[in-house]
PDB file of N, CA, C and O in Angstrom, chain B, residues numbered from 101:
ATOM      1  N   UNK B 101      24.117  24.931  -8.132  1.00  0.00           N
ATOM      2  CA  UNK B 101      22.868  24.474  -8.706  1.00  0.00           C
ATOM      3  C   UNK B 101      22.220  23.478  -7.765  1.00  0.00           C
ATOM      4  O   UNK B 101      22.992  22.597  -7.387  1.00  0.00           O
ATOM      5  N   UNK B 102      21.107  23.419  -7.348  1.00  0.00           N
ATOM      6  CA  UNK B 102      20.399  22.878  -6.787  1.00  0.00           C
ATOM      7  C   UNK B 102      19.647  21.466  -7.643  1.00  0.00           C
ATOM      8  O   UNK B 102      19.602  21.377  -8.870  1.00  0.00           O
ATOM      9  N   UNK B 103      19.033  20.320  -6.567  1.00  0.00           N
ATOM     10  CA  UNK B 103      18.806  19.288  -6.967  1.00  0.00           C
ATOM     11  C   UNK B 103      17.356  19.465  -7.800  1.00  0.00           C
ATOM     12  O   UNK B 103      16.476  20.196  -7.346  1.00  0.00           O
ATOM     13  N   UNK B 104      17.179  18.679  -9.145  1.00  0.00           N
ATOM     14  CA  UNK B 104      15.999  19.100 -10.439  1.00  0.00           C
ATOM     15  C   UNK B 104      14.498  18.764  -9.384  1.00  0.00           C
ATOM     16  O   UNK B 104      14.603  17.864  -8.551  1.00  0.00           O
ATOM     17  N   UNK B 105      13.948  19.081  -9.432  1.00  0.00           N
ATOM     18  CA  UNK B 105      12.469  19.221  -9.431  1.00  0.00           C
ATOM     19  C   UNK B 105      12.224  17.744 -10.142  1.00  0.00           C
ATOM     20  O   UNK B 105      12.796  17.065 -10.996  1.00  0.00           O
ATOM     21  N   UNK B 106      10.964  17.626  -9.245  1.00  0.00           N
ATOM     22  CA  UNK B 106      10.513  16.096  -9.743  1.00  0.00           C
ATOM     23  C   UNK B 106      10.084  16.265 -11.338  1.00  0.00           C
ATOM     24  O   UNK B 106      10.352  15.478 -12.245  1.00  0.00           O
ATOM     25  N   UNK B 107       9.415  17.388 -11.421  1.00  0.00           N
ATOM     26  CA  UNK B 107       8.930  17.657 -13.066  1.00  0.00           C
ATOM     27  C   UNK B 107       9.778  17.569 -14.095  1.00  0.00           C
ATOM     28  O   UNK B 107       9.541  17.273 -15.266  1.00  0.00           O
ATOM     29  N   UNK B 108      11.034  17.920 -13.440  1.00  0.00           N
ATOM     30  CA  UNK B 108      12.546  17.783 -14.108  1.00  0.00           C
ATOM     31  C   UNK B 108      13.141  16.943 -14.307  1.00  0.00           C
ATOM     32  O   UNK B 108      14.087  17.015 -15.091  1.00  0.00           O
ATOM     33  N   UNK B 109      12.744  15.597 -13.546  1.00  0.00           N
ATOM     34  CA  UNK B 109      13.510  14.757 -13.693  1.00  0.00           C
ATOM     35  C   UNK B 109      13.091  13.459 -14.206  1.00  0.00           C
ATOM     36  O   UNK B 109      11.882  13.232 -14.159  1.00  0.00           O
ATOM     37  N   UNK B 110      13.847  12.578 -14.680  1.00  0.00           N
ATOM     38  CA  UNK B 110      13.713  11.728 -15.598  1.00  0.00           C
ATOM     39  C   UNK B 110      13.611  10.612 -14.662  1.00  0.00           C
ATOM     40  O   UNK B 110      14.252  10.553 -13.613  1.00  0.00           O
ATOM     41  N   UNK B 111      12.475   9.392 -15.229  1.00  0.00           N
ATOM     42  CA  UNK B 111      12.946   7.914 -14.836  1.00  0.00           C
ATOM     43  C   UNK B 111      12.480   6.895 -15.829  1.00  0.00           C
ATOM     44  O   UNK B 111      11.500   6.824 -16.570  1.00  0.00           O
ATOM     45  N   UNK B 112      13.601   6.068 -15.573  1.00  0.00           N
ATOM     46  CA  UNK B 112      14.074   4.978 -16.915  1.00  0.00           C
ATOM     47  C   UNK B 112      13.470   4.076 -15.731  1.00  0.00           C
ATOM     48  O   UNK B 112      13.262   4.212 -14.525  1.00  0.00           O
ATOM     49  N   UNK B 113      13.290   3.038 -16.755  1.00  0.00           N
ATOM     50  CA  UNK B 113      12.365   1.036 -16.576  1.00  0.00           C
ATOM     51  C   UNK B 113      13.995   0.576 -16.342  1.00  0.00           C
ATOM     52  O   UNK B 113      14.969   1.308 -16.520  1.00  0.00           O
ATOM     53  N   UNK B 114      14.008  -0.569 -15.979  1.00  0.00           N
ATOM     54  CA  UNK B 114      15.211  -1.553 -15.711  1.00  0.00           C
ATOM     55  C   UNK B 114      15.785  -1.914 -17.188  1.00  0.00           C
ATOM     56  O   UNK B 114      16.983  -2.088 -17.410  1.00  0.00           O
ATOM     57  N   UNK B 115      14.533  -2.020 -18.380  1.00  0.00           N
ATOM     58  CA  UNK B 115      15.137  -2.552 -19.387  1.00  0.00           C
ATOM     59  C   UNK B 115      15.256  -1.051 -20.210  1.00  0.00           C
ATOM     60  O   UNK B 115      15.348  -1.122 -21.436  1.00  0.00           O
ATOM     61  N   UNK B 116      15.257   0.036 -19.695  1.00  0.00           N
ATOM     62  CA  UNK B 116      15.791   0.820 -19.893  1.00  0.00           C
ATOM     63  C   UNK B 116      17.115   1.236 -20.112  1.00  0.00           C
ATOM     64  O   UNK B 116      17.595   1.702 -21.144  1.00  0.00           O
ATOM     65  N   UNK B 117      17.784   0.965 -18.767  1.00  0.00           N
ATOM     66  CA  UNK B 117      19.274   1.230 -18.009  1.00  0.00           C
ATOM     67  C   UNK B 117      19.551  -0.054 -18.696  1.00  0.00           C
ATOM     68  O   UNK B 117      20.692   0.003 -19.155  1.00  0.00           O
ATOM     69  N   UNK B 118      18.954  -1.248 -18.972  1.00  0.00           N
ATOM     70  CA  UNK B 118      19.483  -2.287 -19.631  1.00  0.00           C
ATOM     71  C   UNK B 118      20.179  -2.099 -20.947  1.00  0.00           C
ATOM     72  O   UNK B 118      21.149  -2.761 -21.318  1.00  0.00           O
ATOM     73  N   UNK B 119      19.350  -0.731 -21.897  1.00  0.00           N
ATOM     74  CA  UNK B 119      20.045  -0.977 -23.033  1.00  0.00           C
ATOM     75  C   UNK B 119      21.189   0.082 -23.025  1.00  0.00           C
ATOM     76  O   UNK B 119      22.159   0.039 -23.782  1.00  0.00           O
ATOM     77  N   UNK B 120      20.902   1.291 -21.832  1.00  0.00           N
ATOM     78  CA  UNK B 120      21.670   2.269 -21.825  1.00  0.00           C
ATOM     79  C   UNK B 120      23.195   1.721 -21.555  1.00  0.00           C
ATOM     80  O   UNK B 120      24.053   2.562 -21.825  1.00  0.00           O
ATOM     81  N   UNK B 121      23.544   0.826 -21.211  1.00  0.00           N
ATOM     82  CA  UNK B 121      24.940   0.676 -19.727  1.00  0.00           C
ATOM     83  C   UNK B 121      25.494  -1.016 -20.988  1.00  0.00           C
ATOM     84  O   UNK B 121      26.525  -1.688 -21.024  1.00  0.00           O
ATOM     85  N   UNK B 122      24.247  -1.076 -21.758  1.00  0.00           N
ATOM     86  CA  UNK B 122      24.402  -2.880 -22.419  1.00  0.00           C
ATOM     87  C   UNK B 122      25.038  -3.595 -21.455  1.00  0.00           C
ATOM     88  O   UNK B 122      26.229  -3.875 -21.589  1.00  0.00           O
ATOM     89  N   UNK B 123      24.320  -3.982 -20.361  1.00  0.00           N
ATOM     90  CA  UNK B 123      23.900  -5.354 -19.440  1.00  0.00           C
ATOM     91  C   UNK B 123      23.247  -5.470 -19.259  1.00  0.00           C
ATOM     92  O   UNK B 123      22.439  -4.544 -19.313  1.00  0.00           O
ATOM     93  N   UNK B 124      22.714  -7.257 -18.673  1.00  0.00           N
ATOM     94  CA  UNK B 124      21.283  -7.668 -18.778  1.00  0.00           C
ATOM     95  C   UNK B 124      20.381  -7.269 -17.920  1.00  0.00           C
ATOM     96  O   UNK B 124      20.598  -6.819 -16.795  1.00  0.00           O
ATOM     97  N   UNK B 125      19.270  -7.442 -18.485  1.00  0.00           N
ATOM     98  CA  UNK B 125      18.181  -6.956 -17.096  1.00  0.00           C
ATOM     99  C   UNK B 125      18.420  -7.526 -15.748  1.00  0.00           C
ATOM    100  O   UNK B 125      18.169  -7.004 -14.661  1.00  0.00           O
ATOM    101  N   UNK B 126      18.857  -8.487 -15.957  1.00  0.00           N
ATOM    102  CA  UNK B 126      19.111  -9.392 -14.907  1.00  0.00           C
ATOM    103  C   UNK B 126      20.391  -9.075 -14.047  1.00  0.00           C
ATOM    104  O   UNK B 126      20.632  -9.730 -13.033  1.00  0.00           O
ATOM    105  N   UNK B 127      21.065  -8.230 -14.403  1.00  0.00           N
ATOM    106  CA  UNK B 127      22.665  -7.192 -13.764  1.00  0.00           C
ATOM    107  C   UNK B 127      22.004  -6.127 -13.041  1.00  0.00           C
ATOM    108  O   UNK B 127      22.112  -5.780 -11.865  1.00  0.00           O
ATOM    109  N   UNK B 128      21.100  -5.558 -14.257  1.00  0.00           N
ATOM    110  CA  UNK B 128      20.496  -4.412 -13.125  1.00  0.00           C
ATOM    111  C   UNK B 128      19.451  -4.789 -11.856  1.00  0.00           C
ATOM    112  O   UNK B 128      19.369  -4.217 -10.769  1.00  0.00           O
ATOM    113  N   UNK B 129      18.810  -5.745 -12.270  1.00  0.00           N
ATOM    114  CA  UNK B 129      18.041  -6.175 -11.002  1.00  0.00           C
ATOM    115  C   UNK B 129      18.821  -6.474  -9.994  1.00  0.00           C
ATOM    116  O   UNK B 129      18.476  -6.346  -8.819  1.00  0.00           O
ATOM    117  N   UNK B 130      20.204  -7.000 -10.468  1.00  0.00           N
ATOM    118  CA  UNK B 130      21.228  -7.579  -9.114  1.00  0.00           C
ATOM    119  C   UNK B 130      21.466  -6.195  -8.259  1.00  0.00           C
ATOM    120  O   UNK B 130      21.049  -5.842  -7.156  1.00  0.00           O
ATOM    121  N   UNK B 131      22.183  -5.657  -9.084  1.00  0.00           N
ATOM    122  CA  UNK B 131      22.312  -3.545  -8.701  1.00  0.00           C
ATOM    123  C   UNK B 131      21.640  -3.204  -7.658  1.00  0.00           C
ATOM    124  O   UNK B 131      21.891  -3.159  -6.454  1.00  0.00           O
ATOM    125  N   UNK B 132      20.512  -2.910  -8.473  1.00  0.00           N
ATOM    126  CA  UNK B 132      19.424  -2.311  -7.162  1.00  0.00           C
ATOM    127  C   UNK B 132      19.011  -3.508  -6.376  1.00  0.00           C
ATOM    128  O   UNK B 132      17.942  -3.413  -5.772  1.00  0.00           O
ATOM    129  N   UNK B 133      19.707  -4.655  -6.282  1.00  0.00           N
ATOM    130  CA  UNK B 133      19.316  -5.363  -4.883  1.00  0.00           C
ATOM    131  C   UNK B 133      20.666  -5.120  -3.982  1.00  0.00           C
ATOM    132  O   UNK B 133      20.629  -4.913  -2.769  1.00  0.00           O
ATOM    133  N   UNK B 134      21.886  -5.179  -4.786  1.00  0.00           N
ATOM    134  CA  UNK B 134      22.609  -4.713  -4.207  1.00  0.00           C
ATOM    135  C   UNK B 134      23.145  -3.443  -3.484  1.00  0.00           C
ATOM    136  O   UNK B 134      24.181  -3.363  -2.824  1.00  0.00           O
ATOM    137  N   UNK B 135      22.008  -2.226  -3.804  1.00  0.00           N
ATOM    138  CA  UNK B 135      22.626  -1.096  -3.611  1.00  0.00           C
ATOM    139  C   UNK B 135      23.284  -0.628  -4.615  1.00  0.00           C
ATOM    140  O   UNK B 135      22.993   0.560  -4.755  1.00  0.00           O
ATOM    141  N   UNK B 136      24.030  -0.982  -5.383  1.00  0.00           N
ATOM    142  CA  UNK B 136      24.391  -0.467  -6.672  1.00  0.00           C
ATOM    143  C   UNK B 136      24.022   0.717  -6.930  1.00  0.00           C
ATOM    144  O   UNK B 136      24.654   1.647  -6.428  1.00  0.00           O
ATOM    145  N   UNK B 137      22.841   0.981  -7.827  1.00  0.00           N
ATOM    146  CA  UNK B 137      21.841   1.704  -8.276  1.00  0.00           C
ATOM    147  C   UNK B 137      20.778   1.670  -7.537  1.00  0.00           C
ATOM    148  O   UNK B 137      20.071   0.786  -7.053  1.00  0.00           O
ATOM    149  N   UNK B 138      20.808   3.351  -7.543  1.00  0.00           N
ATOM    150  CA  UNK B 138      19.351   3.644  -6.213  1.00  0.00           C
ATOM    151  C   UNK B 138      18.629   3.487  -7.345  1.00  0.00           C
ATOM    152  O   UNK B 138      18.970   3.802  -8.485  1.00  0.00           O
ATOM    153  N   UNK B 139      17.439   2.899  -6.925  1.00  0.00           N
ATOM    154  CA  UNK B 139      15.887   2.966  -7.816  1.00  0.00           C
ATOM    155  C   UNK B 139      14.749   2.745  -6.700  1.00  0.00           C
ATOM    156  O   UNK B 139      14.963   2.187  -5.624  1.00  0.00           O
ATOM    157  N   UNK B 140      13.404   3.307  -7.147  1.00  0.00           N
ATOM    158  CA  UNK B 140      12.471   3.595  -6.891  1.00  0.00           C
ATOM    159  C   UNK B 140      11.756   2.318  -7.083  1.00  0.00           C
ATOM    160  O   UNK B 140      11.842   1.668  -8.125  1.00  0.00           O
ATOM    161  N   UNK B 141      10.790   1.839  -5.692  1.00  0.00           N
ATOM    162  CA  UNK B 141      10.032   0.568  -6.110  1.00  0.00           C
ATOM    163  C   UNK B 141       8.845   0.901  -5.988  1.00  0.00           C
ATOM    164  O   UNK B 141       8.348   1.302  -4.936  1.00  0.00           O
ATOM    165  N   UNK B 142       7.986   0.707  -7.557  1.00  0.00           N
ATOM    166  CA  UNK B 142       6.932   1.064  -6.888  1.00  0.00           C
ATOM    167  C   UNK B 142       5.596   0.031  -7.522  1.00  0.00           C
ATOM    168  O   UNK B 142       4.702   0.273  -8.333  1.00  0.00           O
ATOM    169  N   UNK B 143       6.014  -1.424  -6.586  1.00  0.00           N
ATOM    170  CA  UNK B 143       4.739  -2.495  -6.178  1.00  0.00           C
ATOM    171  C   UNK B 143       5.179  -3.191  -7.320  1.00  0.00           C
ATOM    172  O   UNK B 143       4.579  -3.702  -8.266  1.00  0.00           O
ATOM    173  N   UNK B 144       6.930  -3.043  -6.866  1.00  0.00           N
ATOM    174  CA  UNK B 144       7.709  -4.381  -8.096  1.00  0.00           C
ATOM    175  C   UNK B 144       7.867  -3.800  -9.063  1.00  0.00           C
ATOM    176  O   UNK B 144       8.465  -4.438  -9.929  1.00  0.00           O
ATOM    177  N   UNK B 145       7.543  -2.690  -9.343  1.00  0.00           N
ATOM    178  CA  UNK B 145       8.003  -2.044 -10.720  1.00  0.00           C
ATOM    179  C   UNK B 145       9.274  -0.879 -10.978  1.00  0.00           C
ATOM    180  O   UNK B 145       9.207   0.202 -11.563  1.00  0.00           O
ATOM    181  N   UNK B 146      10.375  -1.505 -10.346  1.00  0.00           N
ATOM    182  CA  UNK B 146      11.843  -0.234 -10.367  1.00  0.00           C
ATOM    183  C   UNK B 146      11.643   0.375 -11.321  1.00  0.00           C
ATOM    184  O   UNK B 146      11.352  -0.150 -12.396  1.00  0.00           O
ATOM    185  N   UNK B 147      11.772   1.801 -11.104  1.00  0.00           N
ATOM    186  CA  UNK B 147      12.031   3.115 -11.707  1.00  0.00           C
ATOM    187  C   UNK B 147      13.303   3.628 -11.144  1.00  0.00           C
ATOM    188  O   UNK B 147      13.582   3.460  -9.956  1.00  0.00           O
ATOM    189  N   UNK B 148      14.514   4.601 -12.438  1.00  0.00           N
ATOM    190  CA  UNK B 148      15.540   4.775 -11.743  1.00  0.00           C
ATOM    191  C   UNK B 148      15.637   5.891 -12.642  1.00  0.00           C
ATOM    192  O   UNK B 148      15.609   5.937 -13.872  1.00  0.00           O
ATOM    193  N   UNK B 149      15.777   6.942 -11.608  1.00  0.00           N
ATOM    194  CA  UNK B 149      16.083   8.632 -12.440  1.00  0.00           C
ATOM    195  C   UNK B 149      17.248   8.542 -13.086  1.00  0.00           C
ATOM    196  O   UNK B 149      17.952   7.534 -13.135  1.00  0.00           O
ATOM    197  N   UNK B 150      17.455   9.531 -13.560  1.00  0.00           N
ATOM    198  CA  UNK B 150      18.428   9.856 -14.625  1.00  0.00           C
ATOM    199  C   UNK B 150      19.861   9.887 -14.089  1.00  0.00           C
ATOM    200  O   UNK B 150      20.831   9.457 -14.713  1.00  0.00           O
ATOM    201  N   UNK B 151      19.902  10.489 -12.756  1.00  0.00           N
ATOM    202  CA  UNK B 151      20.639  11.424 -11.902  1.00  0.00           C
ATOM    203  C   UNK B 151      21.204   9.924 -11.132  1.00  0.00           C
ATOM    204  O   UNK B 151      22.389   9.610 -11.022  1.00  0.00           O
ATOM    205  N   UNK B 152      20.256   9.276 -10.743  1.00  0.00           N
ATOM    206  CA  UNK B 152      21.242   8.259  -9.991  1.00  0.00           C
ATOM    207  C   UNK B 152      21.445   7.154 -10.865  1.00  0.00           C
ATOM    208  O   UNK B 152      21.848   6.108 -10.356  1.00  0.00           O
ATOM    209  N   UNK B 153      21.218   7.205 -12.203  1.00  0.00           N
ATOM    210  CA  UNK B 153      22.156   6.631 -13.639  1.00  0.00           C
ATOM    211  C   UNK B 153      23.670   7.099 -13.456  1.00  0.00           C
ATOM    212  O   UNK B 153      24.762   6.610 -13.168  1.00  0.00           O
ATOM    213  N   UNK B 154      23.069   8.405 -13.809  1.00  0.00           N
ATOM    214  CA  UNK B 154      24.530   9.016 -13.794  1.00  0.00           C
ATOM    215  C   UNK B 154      25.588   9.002 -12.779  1.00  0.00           C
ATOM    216  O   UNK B 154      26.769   8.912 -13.112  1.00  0.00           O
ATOM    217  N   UNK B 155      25.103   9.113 -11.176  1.00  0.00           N
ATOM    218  CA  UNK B 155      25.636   8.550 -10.183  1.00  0.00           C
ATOM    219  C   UNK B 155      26.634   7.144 -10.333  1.00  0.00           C
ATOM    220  O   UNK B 155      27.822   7.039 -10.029  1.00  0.00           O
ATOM    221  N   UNK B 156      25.607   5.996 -10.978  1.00  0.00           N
ATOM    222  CA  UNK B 156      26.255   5.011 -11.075  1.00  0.00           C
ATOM    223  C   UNK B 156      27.950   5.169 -12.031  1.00  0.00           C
ATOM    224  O   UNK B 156      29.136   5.051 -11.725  1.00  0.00           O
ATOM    225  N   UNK B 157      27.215   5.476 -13.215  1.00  0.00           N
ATOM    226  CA  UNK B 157      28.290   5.483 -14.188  1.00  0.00           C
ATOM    227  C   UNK B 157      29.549   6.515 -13.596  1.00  0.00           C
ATOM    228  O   UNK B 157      30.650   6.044 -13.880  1.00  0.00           O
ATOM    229  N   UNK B 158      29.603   7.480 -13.034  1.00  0.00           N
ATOM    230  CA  UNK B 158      30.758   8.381 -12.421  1.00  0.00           C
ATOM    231  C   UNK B 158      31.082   7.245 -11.357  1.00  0.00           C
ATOM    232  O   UNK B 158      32.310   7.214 -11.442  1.00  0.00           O
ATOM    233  N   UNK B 159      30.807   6.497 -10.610  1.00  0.00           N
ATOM    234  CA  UNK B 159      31.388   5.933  -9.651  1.00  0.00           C
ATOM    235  C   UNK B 159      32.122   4.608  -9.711  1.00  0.00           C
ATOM    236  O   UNK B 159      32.743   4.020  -8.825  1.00  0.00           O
ATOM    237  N   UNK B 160      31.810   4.162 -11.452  1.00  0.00           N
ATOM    238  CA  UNK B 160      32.451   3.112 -11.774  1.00  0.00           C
ATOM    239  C   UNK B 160      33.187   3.767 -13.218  1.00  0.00           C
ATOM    240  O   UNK B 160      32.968   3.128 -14.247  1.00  0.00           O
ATOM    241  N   UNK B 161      34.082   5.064 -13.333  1.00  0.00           N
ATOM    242  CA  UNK B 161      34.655   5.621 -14.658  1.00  0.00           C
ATOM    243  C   UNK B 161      36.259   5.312 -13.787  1.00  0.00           C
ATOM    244  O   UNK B 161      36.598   5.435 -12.610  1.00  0.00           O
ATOM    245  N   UNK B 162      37.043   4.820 -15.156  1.00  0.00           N
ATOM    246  CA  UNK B 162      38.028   4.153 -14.446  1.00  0.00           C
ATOM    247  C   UNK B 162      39.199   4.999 -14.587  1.00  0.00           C
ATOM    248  O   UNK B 162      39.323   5.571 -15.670  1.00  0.00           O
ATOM    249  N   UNK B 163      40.022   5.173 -13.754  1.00  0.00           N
ATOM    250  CA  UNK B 163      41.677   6.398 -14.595  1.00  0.00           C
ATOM    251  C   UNK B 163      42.534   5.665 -14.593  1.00  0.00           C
ATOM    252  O   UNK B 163      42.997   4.962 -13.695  1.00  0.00           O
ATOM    253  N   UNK B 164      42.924   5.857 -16.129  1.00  0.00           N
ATOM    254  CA  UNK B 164      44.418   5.185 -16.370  1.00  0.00           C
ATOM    255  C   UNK B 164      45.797   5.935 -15.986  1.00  0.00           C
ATOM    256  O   UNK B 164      46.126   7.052 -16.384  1.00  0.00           O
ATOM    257  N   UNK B 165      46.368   5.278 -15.322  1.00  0.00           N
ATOM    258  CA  UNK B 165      47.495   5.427 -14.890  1.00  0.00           C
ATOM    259  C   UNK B 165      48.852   6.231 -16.132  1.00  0.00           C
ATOM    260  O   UNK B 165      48.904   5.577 -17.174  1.00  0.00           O
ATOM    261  N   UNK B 166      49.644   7.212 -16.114  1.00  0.00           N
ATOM    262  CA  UNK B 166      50.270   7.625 -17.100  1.00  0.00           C
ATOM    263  C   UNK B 166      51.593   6.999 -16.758  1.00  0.00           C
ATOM    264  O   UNK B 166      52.117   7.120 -15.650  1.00  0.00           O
ATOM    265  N   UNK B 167      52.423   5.913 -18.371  1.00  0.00           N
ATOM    266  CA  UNK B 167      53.242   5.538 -18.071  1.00  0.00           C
ATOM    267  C   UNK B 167      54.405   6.688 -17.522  1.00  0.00           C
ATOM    268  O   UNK B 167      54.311   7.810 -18.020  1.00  0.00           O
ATOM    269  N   UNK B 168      55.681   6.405 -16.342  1.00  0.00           N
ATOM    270  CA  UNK B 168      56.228   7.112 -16.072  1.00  0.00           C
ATOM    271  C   UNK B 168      57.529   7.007 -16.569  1.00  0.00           C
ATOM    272  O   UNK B 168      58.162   5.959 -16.436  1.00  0.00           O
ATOM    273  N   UNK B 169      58.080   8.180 -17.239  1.00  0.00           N
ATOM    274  CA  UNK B 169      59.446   8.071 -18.054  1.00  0.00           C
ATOM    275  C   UNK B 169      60.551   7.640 -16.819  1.00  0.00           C
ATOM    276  O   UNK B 169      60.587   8.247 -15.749  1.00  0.00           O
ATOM    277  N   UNK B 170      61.494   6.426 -17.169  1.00  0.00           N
ATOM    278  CA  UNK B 170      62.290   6.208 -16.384  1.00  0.00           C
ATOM    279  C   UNK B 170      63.682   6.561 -16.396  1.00  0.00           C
ATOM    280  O   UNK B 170      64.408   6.242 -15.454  1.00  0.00           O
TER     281      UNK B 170
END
């Protein structure tokens, strides 16, 4: 499958991803200064697609370790 079409694709506000992820606006602004989360600037106003939401959240999903019978 190929990458969505702009028509296809979604973009969330900061206090968007704010209520999606529940941290403050002020986490996500750190994010996308950090690289974190790619977002779109456009004249101070971050926009962040759906796709590099989801990016974020897969790259911080954590695996628990299975205890090992001894």
């Amino acid at each position: 499958m190929g990458e969505k079409s702009l028509n296809e694709k979604r973009f969330l506000t900061v206090s968007e991803v704010s209520g999606i992820l529940r941290l403050s606006v002020l986490t996500i602004y750190k994010y996308i200064k950090e690289g974190k989360i790619s977002a779109f600037d456009f004249g101070g106003h971050y926009r962040i697609s759906d796709s590099s939401l989801e990016d974020f959240i897969q790259h911080h999903k954590v695996f628990r370790k299975e205890a090992q019978n001894e």
